[in-house]
C-alpha positions as CSV (number, residue, x, y, z in Angstrom):
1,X,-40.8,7.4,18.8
2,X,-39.6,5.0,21.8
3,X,-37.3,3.1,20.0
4,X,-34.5,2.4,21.9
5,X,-30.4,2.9,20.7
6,X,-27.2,2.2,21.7
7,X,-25.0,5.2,22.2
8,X,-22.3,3.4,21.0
9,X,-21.2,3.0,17.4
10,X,-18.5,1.4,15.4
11,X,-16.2,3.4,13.1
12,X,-15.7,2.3,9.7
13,X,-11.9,0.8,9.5
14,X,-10.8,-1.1,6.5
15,X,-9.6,-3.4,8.8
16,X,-12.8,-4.1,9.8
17,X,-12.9,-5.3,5.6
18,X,-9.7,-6.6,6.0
19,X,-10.2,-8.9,8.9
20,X,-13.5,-10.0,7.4
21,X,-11.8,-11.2,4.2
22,X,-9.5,-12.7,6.1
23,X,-11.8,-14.5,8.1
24,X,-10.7,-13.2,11.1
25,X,-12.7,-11.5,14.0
26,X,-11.4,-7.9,14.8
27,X,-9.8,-8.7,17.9
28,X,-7.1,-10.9,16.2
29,X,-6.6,-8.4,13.6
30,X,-3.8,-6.8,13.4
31,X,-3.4,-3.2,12.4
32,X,-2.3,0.1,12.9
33,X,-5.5,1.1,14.9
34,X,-6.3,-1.9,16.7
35,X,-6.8,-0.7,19.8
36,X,-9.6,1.8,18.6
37,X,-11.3,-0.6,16.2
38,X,-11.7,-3.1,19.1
39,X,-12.8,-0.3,21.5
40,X,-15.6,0.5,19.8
41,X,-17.0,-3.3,19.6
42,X,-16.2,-3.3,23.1
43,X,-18.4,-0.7,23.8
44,X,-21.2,-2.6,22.1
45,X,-20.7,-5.5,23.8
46,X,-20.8,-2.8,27.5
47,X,-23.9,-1.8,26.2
48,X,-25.4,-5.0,25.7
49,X,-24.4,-6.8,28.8
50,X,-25.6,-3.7,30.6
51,X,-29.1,-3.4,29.4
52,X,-29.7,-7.3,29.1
């Protein structure tokens, strides 16, 4: 159809819940896969940058 996509995507992580309750961004979240569920918003923010 044309529509364009990112090829990235972000994992569902309950600390992305968790940091959200808490009123934090993921970044500042701590957990025991922080390095993956900040990767993947990373990305996002790759893809955007790139393409803007």
């Amino acid at each position: 159809m044309g529509i364009p996509s990112f090829h990235a995507f972000v994992r569902a992580y309950k600390a992305h819940e968790r940091a959200a309750l808490n009123g934090m961004p993921i970044h500042r979240y701590k957990s025991a896969n922080a390095r993956e569920e900040q990767w993947d918003y990373d990305l996002i923010a790759e893809e955007v940058n790139w393409e803007w």
